[in-house]
mmCIF file of the N, C-alpha and C atoms, coordinates in Angstrom:
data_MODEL
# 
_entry.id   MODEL 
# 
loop_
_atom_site.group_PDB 
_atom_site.id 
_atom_site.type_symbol 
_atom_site.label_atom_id 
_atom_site.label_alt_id 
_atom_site.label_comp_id 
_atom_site.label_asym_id 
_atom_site.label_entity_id 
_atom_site.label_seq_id 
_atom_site.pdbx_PDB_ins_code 
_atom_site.Cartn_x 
_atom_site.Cartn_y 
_atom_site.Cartn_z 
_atom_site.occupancy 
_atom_site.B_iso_or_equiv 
_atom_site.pdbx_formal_charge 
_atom_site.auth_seq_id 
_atom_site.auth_comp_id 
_atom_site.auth_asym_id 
_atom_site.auth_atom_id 
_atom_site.pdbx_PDB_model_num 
ATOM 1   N N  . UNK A 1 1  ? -105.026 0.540  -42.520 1.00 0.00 ? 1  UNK A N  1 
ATOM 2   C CA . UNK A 1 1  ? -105.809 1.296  -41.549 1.00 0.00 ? 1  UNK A CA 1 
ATOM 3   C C  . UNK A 1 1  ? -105.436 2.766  -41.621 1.00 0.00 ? 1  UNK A C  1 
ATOM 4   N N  . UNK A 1 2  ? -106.373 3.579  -41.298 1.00 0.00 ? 2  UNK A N  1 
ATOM 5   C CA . UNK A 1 2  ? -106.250 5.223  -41.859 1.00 0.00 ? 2  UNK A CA 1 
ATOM 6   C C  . UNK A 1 2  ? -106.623 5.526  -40.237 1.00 0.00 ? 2  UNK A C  1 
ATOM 7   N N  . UNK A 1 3  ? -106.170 5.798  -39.421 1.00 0.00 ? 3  UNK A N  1 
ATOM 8   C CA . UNK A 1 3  ? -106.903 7.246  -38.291 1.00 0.00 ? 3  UNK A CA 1 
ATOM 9   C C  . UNK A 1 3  ? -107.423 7.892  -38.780 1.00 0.00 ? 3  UNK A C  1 
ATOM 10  N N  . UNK A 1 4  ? -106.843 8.592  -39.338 1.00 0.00 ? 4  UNK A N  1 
ATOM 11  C CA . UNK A 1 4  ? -107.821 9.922  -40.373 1.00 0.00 ? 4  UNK A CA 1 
ATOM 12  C C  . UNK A 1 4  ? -109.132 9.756  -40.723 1.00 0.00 ? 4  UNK A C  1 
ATOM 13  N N  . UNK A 1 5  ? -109.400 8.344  -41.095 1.00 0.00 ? 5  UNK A N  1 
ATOM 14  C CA . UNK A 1 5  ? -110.772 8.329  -41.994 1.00 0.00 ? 5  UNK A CA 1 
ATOM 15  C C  . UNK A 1 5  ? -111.823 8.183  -40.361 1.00 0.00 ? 5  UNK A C  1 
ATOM 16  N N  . UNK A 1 6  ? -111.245 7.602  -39.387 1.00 0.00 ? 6  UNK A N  1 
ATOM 17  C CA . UNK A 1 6  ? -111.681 7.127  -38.133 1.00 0.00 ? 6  UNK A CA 1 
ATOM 18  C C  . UNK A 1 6  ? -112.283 8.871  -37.363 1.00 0.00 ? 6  UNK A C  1 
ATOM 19  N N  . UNK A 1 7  ? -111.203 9.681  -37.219 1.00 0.00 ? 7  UNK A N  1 
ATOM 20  C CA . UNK A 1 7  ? -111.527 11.072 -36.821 1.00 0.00 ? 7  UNK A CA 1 
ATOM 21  C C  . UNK A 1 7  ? -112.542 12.096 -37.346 1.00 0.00 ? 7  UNK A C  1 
ATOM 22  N N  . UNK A 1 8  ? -112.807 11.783 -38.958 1.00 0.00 ? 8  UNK A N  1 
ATOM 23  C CA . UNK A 1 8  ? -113.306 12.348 -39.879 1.00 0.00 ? 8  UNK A CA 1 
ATOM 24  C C  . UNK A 1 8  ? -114.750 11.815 -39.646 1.00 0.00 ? 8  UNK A C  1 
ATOM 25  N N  . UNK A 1 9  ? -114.688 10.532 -39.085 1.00 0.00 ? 9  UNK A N  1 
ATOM 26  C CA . UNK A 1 9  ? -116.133 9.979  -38.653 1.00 0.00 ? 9  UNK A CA 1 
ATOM 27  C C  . UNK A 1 9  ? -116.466 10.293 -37.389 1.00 0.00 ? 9  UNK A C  1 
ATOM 28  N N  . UNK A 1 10 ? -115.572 10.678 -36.842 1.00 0.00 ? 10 UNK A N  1 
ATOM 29  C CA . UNK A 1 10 ? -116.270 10.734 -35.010 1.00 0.00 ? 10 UNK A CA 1 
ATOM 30  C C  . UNK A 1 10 ? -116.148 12.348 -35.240 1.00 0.00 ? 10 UNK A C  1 
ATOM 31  N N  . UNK A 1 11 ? -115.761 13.110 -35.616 1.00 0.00 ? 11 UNK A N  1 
ATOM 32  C CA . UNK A 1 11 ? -116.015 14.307 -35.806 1.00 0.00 ? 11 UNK A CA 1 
ATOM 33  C C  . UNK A 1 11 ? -117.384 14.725 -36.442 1.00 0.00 ? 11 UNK A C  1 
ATOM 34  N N  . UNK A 1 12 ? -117.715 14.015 -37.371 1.00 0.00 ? 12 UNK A N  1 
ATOM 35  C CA . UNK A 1 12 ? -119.107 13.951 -37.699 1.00 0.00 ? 12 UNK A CA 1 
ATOM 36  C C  . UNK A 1 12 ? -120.428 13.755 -36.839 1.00 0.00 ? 12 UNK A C  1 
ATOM 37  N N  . UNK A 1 13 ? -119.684 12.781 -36.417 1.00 0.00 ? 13 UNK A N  1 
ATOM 38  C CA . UNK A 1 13 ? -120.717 12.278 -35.514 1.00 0.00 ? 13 UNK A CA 1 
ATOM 39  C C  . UNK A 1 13 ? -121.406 13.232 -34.151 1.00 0.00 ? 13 UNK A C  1 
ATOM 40  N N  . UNK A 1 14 ? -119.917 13.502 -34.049 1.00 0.00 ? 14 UNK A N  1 
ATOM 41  C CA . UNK A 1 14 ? -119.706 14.515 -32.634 1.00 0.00 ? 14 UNK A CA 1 
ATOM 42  C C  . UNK A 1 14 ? -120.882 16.214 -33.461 1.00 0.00 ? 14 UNK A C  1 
ATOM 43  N N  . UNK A 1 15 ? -120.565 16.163 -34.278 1.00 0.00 ? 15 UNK A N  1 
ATOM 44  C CA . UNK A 1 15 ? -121.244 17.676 -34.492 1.00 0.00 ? 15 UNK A CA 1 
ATOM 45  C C  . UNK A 1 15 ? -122.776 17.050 -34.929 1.00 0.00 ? 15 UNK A C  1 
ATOM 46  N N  . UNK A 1 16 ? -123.096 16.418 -35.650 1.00 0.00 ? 16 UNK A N  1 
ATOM 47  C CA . UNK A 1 16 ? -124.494 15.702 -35.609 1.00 0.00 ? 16 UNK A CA 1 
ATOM 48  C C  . UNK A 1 16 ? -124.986 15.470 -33.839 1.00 0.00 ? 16 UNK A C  1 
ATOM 49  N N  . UNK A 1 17 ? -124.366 15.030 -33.657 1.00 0.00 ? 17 UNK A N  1 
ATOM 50  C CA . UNK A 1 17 ? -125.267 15.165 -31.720 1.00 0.00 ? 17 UNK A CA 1 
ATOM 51  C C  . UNK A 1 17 ? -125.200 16.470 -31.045 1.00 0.00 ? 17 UNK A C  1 
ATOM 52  N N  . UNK A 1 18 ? -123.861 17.006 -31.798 1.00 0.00 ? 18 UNK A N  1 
ATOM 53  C CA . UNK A 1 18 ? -124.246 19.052 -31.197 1.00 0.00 ? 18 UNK A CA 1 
ATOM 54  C C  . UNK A 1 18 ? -125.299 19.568 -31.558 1.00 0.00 ? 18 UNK A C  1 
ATOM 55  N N  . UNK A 1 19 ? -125.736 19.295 -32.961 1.00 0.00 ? 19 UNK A N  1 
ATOM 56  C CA . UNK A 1 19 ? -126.674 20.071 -33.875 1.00 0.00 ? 19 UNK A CA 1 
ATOM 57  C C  . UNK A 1 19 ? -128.052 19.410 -33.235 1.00 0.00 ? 19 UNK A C  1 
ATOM 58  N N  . UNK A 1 20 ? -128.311 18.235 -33.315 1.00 0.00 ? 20 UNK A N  1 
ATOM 59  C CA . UNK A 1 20 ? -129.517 17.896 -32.358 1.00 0.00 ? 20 UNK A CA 1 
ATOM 60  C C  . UNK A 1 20 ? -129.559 18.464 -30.740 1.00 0.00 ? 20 UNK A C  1 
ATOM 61  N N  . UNK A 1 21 ? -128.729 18.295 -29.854 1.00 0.00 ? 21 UNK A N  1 
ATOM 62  C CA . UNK A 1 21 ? -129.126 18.845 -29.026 1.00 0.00 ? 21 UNK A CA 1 
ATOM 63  C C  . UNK A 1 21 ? -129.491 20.566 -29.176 1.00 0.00 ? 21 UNK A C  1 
ATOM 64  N N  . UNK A 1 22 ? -128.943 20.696 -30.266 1.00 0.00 ? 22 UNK A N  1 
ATOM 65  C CA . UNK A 1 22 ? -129.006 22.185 -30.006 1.00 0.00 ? 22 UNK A CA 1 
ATOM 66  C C  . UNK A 1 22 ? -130.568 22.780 -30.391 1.00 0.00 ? 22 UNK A C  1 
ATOM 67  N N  . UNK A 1 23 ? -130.748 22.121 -31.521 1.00 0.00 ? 23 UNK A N  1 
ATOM 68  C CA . UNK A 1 23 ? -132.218 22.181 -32.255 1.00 0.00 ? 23 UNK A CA 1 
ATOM 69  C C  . UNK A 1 23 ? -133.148 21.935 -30.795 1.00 0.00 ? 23 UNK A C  1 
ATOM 70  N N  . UNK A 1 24 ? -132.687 20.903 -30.216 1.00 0.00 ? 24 UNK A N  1 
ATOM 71  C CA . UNK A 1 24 ? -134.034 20.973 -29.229 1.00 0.00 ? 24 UNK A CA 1 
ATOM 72  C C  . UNK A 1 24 ? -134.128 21.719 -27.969 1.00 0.00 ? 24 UNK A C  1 
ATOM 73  N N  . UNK A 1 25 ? -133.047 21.854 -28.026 1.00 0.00 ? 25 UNK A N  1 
ATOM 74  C CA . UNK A 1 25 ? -132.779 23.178 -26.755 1.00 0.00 ? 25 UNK A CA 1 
ATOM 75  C C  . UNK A 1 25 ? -133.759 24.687 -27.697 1.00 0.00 ? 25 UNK A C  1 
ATOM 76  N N  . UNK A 1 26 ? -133.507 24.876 -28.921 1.00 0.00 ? 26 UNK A N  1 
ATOM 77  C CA . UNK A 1 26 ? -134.425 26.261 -29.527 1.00 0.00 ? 26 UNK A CA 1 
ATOM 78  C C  . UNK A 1 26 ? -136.033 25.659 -28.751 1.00 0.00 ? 26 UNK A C  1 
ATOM 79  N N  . UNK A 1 27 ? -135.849 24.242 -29.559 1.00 0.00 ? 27 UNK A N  1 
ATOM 80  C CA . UNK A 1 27 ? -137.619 23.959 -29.412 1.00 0.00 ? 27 UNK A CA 1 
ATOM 81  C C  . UNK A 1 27 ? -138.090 23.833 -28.184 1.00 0.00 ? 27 UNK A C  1 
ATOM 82  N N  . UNK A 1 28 ? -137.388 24.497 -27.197 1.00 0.00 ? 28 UNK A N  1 
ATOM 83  C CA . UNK A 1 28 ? -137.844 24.638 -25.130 1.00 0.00 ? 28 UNK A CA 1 
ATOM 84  C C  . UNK A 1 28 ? -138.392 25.652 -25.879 1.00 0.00 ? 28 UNK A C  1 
ATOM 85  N N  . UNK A 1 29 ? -138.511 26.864 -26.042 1.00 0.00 ? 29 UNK A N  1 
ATOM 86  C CA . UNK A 1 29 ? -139.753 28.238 -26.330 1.00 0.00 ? 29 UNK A CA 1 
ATOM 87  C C  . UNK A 1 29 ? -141.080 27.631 -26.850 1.00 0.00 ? 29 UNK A C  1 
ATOM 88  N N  . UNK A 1 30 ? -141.011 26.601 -27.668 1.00 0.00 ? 30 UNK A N  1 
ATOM 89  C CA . UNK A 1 30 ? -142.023 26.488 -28.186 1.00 0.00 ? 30 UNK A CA 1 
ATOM 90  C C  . UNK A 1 30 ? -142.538 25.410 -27.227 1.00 0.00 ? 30 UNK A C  1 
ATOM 91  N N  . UNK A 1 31 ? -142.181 24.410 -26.817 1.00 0.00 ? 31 UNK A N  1 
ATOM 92  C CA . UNK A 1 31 ? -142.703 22.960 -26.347 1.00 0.00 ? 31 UNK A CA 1 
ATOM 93  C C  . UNK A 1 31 ? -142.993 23.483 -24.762 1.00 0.00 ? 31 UNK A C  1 
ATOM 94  N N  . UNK A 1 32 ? -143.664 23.384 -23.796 1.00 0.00 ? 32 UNK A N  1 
ATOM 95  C CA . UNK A 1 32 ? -143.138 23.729 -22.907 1.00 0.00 ? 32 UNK A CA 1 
ATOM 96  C C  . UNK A 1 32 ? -144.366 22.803 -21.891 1.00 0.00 ? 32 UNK A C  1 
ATOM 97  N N  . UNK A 1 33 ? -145.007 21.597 -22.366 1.00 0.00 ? 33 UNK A N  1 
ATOM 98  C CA . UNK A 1 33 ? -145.626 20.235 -21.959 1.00 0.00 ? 33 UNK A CA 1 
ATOM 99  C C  . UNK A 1 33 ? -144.661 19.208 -21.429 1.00 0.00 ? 33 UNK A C  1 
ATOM 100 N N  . UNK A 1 34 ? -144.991 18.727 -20.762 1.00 0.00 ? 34 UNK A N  1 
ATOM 101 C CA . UNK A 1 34 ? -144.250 17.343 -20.001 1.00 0.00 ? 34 UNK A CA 1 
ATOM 102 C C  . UNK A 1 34 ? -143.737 16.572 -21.160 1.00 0.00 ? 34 UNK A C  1 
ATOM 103 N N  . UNK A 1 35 ? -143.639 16.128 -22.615 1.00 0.00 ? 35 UNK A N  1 
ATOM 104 C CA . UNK A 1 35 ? -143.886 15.595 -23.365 1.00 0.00 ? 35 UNK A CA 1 
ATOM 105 C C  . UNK A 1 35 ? -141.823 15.873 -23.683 1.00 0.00 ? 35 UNK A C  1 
ATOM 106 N N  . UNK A 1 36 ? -142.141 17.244 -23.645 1.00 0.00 ? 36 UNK A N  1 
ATOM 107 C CA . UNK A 1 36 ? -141.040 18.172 -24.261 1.00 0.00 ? 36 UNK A CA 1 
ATOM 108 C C  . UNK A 1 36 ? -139.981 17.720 -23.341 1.00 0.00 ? 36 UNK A C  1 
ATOM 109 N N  . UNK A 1 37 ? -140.361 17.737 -21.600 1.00 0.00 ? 37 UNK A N  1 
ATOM 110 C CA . UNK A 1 37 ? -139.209 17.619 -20.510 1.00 0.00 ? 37 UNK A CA 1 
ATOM 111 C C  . UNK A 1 37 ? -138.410 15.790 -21.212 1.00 0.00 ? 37 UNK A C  1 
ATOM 112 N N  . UNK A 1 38 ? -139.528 14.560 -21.560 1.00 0.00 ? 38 UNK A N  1 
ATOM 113 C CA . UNK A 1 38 ? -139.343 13.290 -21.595 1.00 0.00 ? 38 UNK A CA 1 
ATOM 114 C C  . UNK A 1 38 ? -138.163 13.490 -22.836 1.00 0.00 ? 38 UNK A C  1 
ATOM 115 N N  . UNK A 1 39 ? -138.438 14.558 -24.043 1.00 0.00 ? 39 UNK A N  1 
ATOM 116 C CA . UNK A 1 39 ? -137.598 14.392 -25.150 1.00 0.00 ? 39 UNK A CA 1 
ATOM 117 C C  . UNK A 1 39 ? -136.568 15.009 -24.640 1.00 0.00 ? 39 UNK A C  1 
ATOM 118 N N  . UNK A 1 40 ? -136.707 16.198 -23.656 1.00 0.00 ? 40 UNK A N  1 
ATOM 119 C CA . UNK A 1 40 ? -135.109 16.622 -23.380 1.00 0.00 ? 40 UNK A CA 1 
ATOM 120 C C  . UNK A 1 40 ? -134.253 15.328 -22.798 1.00 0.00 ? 40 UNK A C  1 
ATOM 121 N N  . UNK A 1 41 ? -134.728 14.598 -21.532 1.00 0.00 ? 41 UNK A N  1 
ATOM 122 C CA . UNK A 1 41 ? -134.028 13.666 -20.558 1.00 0.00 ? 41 UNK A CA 1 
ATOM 123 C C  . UNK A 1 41 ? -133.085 12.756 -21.588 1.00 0.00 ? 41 UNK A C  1 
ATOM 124 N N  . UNK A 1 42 ? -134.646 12.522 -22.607 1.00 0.00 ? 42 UNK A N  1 
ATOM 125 C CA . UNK A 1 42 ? -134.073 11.343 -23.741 1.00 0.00 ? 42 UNK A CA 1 
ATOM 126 C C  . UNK A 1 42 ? -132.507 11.898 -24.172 1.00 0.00 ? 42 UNK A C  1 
ATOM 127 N N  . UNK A 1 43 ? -132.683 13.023 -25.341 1.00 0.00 ? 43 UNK A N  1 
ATOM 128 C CA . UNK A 1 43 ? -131.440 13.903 -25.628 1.00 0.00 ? 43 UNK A CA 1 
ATOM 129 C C  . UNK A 1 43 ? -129.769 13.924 -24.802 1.00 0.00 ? 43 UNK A C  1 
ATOM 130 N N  . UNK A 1 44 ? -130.454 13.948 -23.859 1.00 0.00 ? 44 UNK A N  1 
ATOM 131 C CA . UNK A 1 44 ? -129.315 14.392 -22.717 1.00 0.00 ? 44 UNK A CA 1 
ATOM 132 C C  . UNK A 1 44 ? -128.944 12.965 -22.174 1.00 0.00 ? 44 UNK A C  1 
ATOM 133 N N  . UNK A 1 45 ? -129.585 11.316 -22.419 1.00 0.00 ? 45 UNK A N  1 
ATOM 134 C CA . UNK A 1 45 ? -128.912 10.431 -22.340 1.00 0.00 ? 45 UNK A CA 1 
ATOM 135 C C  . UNK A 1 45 ? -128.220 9.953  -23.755 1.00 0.00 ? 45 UNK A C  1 
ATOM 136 N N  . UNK A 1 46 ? -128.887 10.453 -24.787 1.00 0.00 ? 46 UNK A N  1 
ATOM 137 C CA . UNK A 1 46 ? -127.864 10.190 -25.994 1.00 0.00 ? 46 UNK A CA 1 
ATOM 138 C C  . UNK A 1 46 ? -126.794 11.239 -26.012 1.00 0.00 ? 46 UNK A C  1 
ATOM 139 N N  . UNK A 1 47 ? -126.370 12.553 -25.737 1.00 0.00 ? 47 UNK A N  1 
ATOM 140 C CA . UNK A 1 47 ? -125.225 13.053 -25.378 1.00 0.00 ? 47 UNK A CA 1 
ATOM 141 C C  . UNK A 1 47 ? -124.528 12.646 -24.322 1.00 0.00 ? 47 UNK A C  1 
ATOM 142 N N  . UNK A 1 48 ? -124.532 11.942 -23.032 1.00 0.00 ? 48 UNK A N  1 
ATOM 143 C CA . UNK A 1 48 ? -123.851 11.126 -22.116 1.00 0.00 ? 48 UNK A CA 1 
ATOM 144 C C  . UNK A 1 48 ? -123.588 9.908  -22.638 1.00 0.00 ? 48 UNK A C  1 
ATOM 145 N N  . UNK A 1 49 ? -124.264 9.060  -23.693 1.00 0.00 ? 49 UNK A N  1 
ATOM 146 C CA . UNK A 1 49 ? -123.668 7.813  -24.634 1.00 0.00 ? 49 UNK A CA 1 
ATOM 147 C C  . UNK A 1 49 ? -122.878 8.715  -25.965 1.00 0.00 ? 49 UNK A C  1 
ATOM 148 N N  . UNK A 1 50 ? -123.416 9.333  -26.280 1.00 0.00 ? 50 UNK A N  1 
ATOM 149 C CA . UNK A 1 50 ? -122.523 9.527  -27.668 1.00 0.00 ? 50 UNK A CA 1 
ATOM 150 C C  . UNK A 1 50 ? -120.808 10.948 -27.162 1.00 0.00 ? 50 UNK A C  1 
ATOM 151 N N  . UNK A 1 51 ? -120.941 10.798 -26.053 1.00 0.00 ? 51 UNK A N  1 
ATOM 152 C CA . UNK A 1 51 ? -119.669 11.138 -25.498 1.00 0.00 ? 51 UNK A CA 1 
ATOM 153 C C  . UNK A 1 51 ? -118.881 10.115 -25.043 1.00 0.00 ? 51 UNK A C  1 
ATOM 154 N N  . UNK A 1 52 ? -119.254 8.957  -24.527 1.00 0.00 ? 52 UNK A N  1 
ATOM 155 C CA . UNK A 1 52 ? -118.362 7.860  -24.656 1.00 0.00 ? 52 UNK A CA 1 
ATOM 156 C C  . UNK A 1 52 ? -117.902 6.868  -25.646 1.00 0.00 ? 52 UNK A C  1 
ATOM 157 N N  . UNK A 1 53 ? -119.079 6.922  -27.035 1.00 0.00 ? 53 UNK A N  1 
ATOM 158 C CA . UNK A 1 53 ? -118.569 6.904  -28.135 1.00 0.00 ? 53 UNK A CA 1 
ATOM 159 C C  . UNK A 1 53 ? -117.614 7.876  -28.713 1.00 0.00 ? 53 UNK A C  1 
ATOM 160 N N  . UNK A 1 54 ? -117.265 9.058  -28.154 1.00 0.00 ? 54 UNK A N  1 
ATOM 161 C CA . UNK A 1 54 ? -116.409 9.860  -28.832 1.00 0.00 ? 54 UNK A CA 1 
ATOM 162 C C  . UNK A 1 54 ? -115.045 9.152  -28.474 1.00 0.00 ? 54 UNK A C  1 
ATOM 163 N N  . UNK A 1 55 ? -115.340 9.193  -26.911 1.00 0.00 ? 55 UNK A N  1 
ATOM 164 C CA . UNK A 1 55 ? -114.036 9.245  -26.052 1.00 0.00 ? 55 UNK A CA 1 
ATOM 165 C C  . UNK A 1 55 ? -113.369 7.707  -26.499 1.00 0.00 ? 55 UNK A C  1 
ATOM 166 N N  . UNK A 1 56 ? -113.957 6.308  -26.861 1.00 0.00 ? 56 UNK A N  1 
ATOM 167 C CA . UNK A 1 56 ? -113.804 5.391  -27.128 1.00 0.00 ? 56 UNK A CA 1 
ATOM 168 C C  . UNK A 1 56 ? -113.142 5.502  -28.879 1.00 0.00 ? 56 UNK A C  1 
ATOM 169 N N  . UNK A 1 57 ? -113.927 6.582  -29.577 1.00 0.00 ? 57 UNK A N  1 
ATOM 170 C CA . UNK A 1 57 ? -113.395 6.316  -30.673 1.00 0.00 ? 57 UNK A CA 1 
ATOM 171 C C  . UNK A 1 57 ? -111.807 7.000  -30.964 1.00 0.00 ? 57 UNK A C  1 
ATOM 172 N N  . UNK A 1 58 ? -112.017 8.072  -30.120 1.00 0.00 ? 58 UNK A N  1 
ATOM 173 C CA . UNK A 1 58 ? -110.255 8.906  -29.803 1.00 0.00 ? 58 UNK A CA 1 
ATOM 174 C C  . UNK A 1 58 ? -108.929 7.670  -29.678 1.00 0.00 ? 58 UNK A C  1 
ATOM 175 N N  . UNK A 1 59 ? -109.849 6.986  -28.902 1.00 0.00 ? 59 UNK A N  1 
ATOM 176 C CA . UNK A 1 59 ? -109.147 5.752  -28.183 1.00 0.00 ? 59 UNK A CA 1 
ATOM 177 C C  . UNK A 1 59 ? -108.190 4.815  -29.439 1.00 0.00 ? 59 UNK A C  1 
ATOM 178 N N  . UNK A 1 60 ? -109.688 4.479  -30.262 1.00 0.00 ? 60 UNK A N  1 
ATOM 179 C CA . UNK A 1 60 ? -109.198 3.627  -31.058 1.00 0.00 ? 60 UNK A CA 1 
ATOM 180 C C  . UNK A 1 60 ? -107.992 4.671  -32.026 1.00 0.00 ? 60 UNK A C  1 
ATOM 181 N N  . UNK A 1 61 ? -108.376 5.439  -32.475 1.00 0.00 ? 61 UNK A N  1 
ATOM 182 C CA . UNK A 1 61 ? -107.746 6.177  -33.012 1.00 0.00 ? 61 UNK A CA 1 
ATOM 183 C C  . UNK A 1 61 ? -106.274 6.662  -32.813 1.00 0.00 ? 61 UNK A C  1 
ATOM 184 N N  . UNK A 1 62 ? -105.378 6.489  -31.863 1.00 0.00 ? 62 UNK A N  1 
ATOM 185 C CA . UNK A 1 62 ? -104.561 6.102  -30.992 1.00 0.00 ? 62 UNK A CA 1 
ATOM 186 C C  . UNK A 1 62 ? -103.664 5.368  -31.127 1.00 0.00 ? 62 UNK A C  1 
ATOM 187 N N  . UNK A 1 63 ? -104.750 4.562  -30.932 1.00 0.00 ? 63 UNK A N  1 
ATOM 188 C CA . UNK A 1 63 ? -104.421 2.757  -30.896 1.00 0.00 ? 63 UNK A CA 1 
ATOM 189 C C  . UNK A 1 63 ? -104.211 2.490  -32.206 1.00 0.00 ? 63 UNK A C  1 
ATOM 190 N N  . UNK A 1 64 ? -104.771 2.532  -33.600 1.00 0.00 ? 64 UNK A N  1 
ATOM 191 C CA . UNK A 1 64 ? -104.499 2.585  -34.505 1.00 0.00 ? 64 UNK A CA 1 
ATOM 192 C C  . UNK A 1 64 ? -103.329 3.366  -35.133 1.00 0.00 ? 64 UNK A C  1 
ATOM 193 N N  . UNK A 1 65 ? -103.497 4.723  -34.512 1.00 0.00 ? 65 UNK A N  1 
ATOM 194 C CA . UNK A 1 65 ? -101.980 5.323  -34.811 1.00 0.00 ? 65 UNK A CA 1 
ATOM 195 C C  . UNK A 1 65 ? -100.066 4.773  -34.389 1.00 0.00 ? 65 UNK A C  1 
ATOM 196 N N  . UNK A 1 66 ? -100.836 4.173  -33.261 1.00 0.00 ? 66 UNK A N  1 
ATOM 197 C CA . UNK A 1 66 ? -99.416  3.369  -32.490 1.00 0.00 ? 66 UNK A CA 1 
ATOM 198 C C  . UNK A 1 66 ? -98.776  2.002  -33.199 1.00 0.00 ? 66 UNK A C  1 
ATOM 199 N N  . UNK A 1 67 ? -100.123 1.613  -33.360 1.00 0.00 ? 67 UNK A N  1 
ATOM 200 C CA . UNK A 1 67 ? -99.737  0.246  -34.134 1.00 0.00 ? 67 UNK A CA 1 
ATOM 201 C C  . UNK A 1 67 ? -99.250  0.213  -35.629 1.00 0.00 ? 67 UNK A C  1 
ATOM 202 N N  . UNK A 1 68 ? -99.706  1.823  -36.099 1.00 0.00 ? 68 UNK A N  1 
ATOM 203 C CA . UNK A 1 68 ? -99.033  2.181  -37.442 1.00 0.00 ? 68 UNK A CA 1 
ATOM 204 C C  . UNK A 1 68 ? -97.408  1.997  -37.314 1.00 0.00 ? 68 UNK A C  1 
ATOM 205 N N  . UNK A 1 69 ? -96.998  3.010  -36.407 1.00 0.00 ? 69 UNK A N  1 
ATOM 206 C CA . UNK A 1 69 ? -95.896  3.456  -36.307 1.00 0.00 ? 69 UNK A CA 1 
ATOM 207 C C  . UNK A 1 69 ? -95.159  1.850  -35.528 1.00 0.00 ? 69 UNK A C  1 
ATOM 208 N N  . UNK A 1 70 ? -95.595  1.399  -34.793 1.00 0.00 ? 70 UNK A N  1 
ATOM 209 C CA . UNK A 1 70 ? -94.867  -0.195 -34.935 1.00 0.00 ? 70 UNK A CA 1 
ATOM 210 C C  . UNK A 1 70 ? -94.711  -0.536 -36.117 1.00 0.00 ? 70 UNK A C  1 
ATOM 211 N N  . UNK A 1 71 ? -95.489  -0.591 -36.991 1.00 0.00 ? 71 UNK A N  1 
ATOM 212 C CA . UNK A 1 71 ? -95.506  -2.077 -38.359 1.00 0.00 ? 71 UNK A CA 1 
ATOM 213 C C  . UNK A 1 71 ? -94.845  -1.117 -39.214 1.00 0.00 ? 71 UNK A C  1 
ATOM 214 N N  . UNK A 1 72 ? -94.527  0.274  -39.158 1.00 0.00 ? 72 UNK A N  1 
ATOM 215 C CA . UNK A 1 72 ? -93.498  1.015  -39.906 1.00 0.00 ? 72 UNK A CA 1 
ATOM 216 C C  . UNK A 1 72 ? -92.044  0.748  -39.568 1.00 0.00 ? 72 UNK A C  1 
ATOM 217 N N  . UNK A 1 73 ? -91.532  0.440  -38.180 1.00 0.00 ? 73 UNK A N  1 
ATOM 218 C CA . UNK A 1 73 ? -90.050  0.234  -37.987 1.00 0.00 ? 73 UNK A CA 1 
ATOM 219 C C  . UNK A 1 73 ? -89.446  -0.789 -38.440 1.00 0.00 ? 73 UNK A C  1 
ATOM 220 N N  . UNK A 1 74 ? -88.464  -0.177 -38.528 1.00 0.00 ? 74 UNK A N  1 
ATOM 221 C CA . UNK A 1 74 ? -87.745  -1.275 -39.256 1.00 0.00 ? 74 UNK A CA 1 
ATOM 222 C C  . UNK A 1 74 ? -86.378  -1.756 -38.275 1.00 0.00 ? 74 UNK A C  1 
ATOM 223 N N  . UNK A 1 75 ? -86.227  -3.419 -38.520 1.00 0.00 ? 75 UNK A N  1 
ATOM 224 C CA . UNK A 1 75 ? -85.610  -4.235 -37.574 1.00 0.00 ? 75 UNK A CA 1 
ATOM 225 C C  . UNK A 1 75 ? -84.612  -4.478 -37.686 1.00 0.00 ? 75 UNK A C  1 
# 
């Protein structure tokens, strides 16, 4: 088991949901129909889920690091 490879993915992930919200926050100038408000709400419940995927994956990440450093000591 690697943390590293685990962080390297939720870091990804984490800036892929920055970069979308951000794109659609530009596209408020242009959109400015009821259509536009339904895609923001949408947006803004996948950044309230994909923040507890972050916070969950920190977690594991952790957890994986701890259990490293157990199965490293020696008895």
């Amino acid at each position: 088991m690697n943390s590293s490879l685990m962080r390297t993915d939720i870091q990804e992930f984490e800036k892929s949901v920055k970069k979308l919200s951000s794109e659609i926050s530009k596209a408020s100038s242009i959109w400015t129909d009821s259509k536009y408000s339904d895609l923001f709400a949408s947006i803004q419940e996948i950044a309230r889920i994909s923040r507890d995927v972050i916070v969950i994956g920190e977690r594991g990440c952790k957890s994986v690091d701890q259990l490293e450093k157990i199965a490293s000591e020696k008895y």
